[in-house]
C-alpha positions, 0 to 999 in steps of 0.5 A, a space after each residue: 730458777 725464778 727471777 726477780 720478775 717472776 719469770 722461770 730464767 736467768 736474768 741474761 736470758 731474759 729479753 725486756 722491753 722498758 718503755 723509756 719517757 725520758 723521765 727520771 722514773 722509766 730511767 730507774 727501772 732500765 737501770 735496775 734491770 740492767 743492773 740486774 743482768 737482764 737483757 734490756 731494749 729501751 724503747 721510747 715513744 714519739 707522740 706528737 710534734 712539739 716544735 712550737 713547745 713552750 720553754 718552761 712546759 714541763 711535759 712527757 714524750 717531747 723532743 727533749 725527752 727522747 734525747 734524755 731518754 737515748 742518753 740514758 741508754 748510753 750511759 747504761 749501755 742498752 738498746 734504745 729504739 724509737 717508734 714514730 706513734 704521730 699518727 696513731 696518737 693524733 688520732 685514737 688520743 688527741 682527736 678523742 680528747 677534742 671530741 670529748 670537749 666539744 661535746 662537754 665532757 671532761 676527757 682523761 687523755 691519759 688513760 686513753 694513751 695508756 690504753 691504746 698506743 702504750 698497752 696495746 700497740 707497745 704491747 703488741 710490739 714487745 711481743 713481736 721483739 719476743 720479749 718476756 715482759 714490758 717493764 714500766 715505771 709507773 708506780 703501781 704493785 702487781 702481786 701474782 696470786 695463785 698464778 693470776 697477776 693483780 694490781 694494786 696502788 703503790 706503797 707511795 700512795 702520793 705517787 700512785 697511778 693505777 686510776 689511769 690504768 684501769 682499762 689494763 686487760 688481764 692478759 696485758 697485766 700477765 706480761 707488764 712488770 711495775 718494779 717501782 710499785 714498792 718504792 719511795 718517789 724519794 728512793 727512785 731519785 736516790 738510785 738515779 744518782 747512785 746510777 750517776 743518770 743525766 736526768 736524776 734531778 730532771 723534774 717531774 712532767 705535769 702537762 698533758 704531753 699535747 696540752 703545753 701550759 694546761 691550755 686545753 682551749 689553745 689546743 681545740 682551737 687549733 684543731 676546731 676554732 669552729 667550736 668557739 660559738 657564743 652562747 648564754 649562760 643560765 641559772 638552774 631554772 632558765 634565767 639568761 644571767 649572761 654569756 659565754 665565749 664557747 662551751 669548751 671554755 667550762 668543765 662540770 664543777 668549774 667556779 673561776 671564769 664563770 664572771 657573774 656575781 652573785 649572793 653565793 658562789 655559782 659553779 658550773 653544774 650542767 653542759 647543755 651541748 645542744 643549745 649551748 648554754 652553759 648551766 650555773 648555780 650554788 654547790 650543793 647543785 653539784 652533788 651527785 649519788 649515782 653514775 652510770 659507766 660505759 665501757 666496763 673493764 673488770 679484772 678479776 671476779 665478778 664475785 668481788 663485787 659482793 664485798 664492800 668496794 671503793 672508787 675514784 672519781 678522780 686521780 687525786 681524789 678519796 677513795 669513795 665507798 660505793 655499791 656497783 651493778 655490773 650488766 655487761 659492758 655498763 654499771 650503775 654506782 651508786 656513791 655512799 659519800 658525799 662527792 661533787 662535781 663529777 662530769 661525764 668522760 671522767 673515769 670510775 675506777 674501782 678498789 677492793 681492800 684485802 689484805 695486800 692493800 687497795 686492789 685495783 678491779 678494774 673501772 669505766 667510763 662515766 657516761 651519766 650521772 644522777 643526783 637522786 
């Protein structure tokens, strides 16, 4: 027999590790699975120290969450484990983010916890609990075709994750399962309710985990007050119109902050790192036609890259039509719609449309971008 997960067993005999962040989405799918009868190990995440958390912080993967999370395992009565990720948190998520600021990118710390410490370390660590599969609650679809697995936005496109999940290696997608991936955000609270769980009515998280109340300069001054420096702030051709606390007080598109008036409204257009300088001037200063990736993970054939393809640049933002060249490890995109402000260390996700839906293909990391 074949499972609701596809996999050839019963569900008794079938071992899954749900990854438990105490929210109310990871908490629906380990009760889905054990009310399906599989065998069920919770395993929850502790990713930093959040002593100092504010009380109003609506974050993932704090203290409270784990609480949350092994109660959940009790009123469902599974396993629950808790894996010490500090280290390997601070270093491979939190240093990079801050080395990303410093130096005047706008980094995405999301994907690179899912890409690191969740879809590798968690990985490797389910496979070595000889589990059959890592069951997430994060609403994306995973259709298997001809034997291959696929990704593909969520039926609730309002919910839908798979831009930070678009560095996913096709061997992690063959073992992950996303059982929400065709549920209504609405229904998903609905079942917490019928499954009488503590954290039905729990919010849902907004804050970077390590970035309480999205204070992104609090946090690299605490680890780097060394990159405060004083610095001018420019027009497009060179003129000092005034000054700035530190580069890392801006992102690229930024308009509140920039405390200079003028005739139009000045955004931030450029991050100038080695001189320190801050670049402003009017909107259309910010359009940009072509970026140049890094890093490259493609799922699936190149040859789908032959068909008309879309992006996102950013989480929330519009499916974008573009024409990509793939060498190597990089690609060149260029955009076939008018997009602005896109800053280097954002990510490029890539979709293809088919039959099934948005189809995700993997994605990079944006290392320079061009407005000819």
């Amino acid at each position: 027999m074949i499972n609701s997960l596809g996999i050839k067993k019963a569900p008794k005999d079938t071992k899954v590790v749900v990854a438990m962040s105490g929210g109310v989405d990871s908490s629906v799918v380990a009760g889905l699975m054990k009310d399906e009868g599989y065998n069920v190990t919770g395993i929850t995440l502790k990713l930093y120290d959040d002593a100092k958390k504010p009380k109003d912080s609506r974050q993932c993967c704090a203290g409270q969450d784990i609480l949350d999370a092994k109660r959940v395992s009790e009123k469902l009565n599974i396993d629950h484990k808790i894996l010490f990720y500090q280290k390997k948190f601070k270093s491979e998520v939190i240093d990079s983010f801050i080395d990303s600021y410093v130096s005047g990118e706008t980094p995405i710390p999301c994907v690179q916890c899912n890409q690191t410490v969740k879809f590798r370390d968690l990985f490797k660590h389910s496979k070595e609990l000889k589990a059959d599969a890592l069951v997430t609650g994060h609403y994306v679809s995973r259709i298997k075709t001809n034997g291959e697995a696929s990704m593909y936005m969520a039926k609730d496109q309002n919910r839908d994750q798979s831009y930070f999940l678009f560095s996913t290696s096709q061997d992690q997608l063959d073992y992950l399962r996303f059982p929400l991936g065709e549920i209504e955000k609405k229904d998903t609270r609905s079942i917490a309710h019928n499954l009488k769980l503590n954290v039905a009515d729990k919010p849902d998280s907004q804050d970077i985990c390590f970035v309480p109340g999205g204070n992104y300069s609090a946090v690299i001054r605490k680890f780097r007050p060394e990159s405060f420096k004083k610095g001018d702030i420019v027009s497009l051709d060179g003129e000092r119109l005034g000054s700035h606390e530190g580069i890392v007080n801006f992102t690229i598109g930024q308009r509140r902050g920039i405390k200079i008036s003028d005739s139009k409204p000045l955004y931030v257009t450029n991050i100038d790192t080695k001189n320190n300088k801050i670049i402003v001037g009017p909107k259309e200063a910010l359009y940009i036609k072509k970026v140049i990736l890094k890093d490259l993970n493609v799922l699936g054939s190149l040859k789908n890259f032959n068909n008309p393809i879309f992006i996102k640049i950013r989480s929330t933002g519009k499916l974008l039509r573009a024409k990509i060249n793939i060498k190597g490890s990089e690609a060149e995109v260029e955009i076939l719609e008018k997009e602005f402000g896109i800053s280097p260390g954002q990510a490029c996700v890539f979709y293809l449309k088919d039959n099934q839906g948005f189809r995700v293909l993997g994605g990079g990391w944006i290392n320079k971008t061009l407005s000819t």
